[in-house]
C-alpha positions in Angstrom: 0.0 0.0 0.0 0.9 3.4 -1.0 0.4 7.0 0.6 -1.3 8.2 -2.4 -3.6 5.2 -1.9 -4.4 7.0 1.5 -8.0 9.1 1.1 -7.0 12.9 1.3 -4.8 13.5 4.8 -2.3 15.5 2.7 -1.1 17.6 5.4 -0.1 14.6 7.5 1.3 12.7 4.5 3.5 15.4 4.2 5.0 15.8 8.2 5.5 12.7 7.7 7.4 12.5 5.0 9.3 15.4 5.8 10.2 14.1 9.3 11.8 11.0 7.3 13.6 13.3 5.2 15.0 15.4 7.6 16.6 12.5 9.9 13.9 13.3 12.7 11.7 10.4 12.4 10.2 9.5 16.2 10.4 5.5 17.4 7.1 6.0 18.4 4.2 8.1 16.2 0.5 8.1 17.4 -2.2 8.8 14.8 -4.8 9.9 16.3 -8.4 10.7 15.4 -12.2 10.3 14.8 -13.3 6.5 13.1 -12.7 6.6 9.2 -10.7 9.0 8.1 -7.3 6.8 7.7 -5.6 6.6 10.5 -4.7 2.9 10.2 -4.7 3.6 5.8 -2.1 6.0 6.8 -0.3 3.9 9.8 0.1 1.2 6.8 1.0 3.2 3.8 4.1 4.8 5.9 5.1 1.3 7.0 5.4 0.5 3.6 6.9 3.4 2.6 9.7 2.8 5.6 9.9 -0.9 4.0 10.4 -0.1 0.8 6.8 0.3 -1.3 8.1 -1.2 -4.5 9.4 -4.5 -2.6 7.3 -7.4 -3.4 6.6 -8.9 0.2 5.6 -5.2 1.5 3.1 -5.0 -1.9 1.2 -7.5 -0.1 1.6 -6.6 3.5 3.8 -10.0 4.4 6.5 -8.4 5.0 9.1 -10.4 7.8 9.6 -6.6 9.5 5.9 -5.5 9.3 4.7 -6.4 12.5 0.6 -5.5 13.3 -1.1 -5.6 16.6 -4.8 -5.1 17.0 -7.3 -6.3 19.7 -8.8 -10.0 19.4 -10.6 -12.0 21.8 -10.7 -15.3 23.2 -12.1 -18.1 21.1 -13.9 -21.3 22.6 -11.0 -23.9 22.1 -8.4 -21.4 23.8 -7.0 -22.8 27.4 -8.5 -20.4 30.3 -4.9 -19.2 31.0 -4.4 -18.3 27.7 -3.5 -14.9 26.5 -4.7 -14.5 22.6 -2.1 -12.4 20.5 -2.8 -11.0 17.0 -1.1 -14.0 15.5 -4.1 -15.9 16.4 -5.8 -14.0 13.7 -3.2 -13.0 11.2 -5.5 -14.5 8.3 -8.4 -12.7 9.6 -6.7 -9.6 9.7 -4.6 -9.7 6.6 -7.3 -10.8 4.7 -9.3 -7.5 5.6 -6.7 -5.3 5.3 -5.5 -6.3 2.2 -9.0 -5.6 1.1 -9.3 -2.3 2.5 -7.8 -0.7 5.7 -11.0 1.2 6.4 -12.7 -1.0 8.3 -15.1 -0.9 11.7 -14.7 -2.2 14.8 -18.2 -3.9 14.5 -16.4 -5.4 10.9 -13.3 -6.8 12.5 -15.6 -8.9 15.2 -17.9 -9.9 12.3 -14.7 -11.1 10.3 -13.3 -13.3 13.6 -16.8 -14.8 14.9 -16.4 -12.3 18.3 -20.1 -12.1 18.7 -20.8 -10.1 21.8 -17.4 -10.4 23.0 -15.0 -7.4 23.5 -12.1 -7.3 21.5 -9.0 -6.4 23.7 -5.2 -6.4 23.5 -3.4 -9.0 25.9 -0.1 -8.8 27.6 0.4 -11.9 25.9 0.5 -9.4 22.7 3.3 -7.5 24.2 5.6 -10.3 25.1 4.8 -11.6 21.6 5.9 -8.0 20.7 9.2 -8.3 23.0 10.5 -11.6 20.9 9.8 -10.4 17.7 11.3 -6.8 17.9 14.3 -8.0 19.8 15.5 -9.8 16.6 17.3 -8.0 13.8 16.0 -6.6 10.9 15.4 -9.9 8.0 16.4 -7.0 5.6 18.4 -4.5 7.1 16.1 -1.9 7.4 13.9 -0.7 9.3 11.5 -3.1 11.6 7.5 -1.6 11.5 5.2 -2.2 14.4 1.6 -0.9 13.5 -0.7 -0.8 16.5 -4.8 -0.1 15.7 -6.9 0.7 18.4 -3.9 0.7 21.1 -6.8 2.0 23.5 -7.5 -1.0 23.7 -4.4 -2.7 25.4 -5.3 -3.9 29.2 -3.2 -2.6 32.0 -0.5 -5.1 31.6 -0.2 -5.0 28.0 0.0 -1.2 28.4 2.7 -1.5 31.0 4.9 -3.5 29.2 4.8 -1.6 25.7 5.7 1.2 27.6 8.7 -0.2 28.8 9.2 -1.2 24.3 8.4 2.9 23.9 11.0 3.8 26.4 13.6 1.1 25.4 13.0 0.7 21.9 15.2 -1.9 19.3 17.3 -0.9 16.8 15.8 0.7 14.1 12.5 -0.1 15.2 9.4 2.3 14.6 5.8 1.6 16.2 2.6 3.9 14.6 -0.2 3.6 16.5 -4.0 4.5 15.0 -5.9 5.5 17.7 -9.5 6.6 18.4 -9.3 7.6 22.1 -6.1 9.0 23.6 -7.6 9.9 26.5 -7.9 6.3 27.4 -3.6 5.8 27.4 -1.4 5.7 29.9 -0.4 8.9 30.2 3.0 8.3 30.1 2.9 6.4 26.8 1.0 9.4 25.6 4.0 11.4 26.6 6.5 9.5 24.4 5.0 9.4 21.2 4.8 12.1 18.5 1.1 13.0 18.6 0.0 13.8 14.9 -4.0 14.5 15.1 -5.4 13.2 11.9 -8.7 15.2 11.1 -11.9 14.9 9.2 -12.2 14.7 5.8 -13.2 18.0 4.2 -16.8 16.9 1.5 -15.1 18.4 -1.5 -12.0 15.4 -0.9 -14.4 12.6 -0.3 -16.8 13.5 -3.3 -13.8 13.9 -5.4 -13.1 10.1 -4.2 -16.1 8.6 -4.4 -16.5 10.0 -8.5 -12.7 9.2 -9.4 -12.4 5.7 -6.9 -15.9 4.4 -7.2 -17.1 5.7 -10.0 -20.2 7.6 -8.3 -21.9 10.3 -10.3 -21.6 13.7 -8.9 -25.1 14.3 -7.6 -24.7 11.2 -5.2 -21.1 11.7 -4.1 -22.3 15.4 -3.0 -25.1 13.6 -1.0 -22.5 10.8 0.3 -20.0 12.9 1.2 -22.2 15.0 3.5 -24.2 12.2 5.4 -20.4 10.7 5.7 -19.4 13.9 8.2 -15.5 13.4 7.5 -15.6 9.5 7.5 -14.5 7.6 4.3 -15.4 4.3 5.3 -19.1 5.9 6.2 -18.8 6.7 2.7 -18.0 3.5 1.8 -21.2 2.3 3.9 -23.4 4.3 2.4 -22.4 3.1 -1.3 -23.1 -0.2 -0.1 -26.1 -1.6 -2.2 -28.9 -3.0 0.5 -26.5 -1.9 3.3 -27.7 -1.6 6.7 -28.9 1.9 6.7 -31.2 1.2 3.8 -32.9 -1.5 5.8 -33.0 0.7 8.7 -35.0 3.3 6.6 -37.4 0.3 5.6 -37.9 -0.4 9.9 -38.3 3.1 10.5 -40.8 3.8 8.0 -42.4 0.5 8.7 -42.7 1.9 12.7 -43.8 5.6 11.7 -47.1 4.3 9.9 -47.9 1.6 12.0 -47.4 4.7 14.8 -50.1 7.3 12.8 -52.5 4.9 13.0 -51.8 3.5 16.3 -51.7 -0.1 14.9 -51.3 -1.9 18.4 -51.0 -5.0 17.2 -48.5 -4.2 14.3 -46.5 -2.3 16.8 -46.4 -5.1 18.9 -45.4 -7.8 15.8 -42.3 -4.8 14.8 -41.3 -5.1 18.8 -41.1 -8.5 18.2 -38.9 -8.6 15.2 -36.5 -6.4 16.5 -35.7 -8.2 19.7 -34.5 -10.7 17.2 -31.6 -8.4 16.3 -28.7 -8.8 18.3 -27.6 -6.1 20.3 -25.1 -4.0 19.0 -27.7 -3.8 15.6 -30.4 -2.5 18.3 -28.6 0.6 19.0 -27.2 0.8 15.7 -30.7 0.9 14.7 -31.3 3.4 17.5 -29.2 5.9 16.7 -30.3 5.9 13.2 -33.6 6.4 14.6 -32.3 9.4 16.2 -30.7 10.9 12.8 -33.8 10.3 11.0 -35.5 12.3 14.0 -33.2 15.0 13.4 -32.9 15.0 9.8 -37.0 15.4 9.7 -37.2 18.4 12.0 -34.7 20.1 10.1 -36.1 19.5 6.7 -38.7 22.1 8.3 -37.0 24.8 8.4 -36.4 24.4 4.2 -32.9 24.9 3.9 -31.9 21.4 2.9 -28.7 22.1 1.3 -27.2 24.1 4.5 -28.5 21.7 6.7 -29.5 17.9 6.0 -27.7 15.3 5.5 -30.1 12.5 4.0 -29.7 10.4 1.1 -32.2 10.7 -2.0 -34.8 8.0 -0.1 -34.5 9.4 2.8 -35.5 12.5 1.9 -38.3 11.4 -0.1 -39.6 10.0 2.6 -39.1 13.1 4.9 -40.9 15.3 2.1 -44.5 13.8 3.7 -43.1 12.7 6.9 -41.1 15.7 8.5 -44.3 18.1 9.6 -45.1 15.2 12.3 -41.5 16.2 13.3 -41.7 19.7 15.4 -41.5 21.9 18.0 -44.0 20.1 20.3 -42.6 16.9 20.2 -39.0 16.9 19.3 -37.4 16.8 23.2 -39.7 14.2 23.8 -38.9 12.2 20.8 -35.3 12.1 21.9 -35.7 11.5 25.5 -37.6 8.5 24.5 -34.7 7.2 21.9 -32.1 8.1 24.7 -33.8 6.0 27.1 -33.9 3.3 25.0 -30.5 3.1 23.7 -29.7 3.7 27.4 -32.2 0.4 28.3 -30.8 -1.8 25.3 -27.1 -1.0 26.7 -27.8 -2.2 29.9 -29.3 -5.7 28.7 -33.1 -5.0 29.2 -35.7 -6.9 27.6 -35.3 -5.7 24.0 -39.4 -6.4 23.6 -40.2 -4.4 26.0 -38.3 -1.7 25.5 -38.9 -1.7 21.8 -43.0 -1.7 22.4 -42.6 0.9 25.0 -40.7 3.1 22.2 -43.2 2.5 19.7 -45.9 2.7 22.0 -45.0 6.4 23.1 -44.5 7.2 19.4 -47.7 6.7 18.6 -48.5 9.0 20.8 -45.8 11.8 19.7 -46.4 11.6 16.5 -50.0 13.3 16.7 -48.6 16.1 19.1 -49.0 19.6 17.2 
């Protein structure tokens, strides 16, 4: 992977280059900002621009000095005192990456069966880390540790990278891609070259989506505002039947069955979303909320300041958006908040989905 394969981030492709150049390079670099907008894309194309881009083995990310670490999670046949390291899913992850490296959280579970679990990084990572970096370079070059989501590390792991940071190898260079800094130790955050890698501006992603994916220009201008800086929500959103579409289809479904407080079909669409599994429930959720939004600003007619809605959702606000106002708006969103608040903290998804839909119906017919 190359930087110019890297969505936009010109600013930081250049410090970084320049800090190569210039003999100032840091052992240890955090990337750090909000989810999709190439942190890890830019963690990797630098790695292989340290390796050598044009080398075969770095072409395809298998390169002996290109070292990833990432969270994973424990799987069934595992002993209980074991401590799962990224080489436990090397397939998985190369098999993503190589794809694309803008990828999800949620996507990384999907891709190594984690179902509810939470994906973490073991100590068992960072004296993985310890045997591998203490060998010398298979090339002579450099030696690459990319570290996504190191958030995530637990308080051993943490401890003992630190000690790595402080005491690095020869010619050894770890980039982290990071989402929450706040959440390091903060003396790790205190000896590593912060570089804060920001949103993408919509001109850069629209430009992207027409040159990359061959999107026509009316629909990259609508994608690249509903994507708020994020090129893999882009990417979502270009997705044909993707999620969002068939969270348009449940709302919908819910905000008629709601007008004409259809008890019984309220009841049957409780029903069939306590079948989703969790993390889909507040996905769902905060969609709900967006489309909540998106409707009561679509009042105000200034849709090209303000909304952020593909074409089918805002057909559907044309009709729908006057139930959306002043008198019920705050108690709209109180009613979503409780529920995402209620589906976080394991309740009985039926019951709070019927209560939600219940108290719609009556929202809806508040003027």
């Amino acid at each position: 992977m190359k930087l110019s394969d890297v969505i936009g981030q010109d600013e930081v492709k250049a410090r970084l280059l320049q800090m190569h150049s210039e003999g100032r390079l840091p052992h240890a670099i955090l990337l750090t900002g909000p989810s999709g907008v190439g942190k890890l894309a830019l963690a990797t194309a630098f790695a292989c621009y340290l390796l050598g881009e044009d080398n075969a083995m770095v072409k395809k990310l298998e390169h002996p000095d290109l070292h990833f670490t990432f969270p994973t999670i424990k799987l069934p046949e595992m002993s209980s005192g074991y401590k799962p390291v990224s080489d436990d899913f090397a397939r998985e992850w190369h098999e993503l990456i190589i794809q694309s490296p803008y990828f999800s959280m949620d996507q990384w579970l999907d891709a190594i069966g984690a179902a509810n679990q939470q994906a973490i990084i073991t100590a068992g990572e960072s004296d993985n880390l310890v045997k591998k970096l203490s060998l010398k370079s298979s090339q002579g070059g450099y030696k690459v540790n990319v570290i996504w989501l190191p958030e995530r590390m637990n308080q051993e792991c943490a401890n003992k990278l630190l000690k790595l940071i402080e005491e690095p190898p020869q010619q050894t260079v770890f980039i982290m891609a990071c989402e929450e800094p706040a959440l390091l130790l903060d003396t790790i955050r205190s000896r590593v070259q912060r570089i804060d890698v920001k949103a993408l501006p919509e001109s850069v992603i629209a430009q992207a989506l027409v040159e990359k994916r061959g999107v026509d220009q009316e629909m990259a201008r609508r994608i690249a505002r509903i994507a708020a800086g994020s090129w893999l929500k882009a990417l979502q959103e270009l997705q044909a039947g993707g999620e969002n579409e068939e969270f348009l289809n449940i709302f919908i479904a819910l905000m008629r069955m709601a007008y004409r407080s259809d008890a019984r079909g309220l009841k049957l669409w409780s029903d069939d979303m306590a079948t989703m599994g969790r993390e889909k429930q507040k996905r769902f959720l905060y969609y709900f909320m967006h489309m909540i939004r998106e409707s009561f600003v679509y009042n105000f007619n200034r849709q090209d300041e303000l909304n952020y809605m593909t074409l089918k959702e805002e057909q559907f606000a044309k009709n729908f958006a006057r139930f959306i106002n002043e008198a019920n708006i705050l108690a709209i969103c109180d009613i979503v908040n409780l529920a995402i608040r209620d589906i976080g903290q394991n309740a009985n998804p039926k019951i709070v989905f019927f209560d939600t839909a219940l108290k719609m119906a009556v929202q809806i017919h508040q003027k």
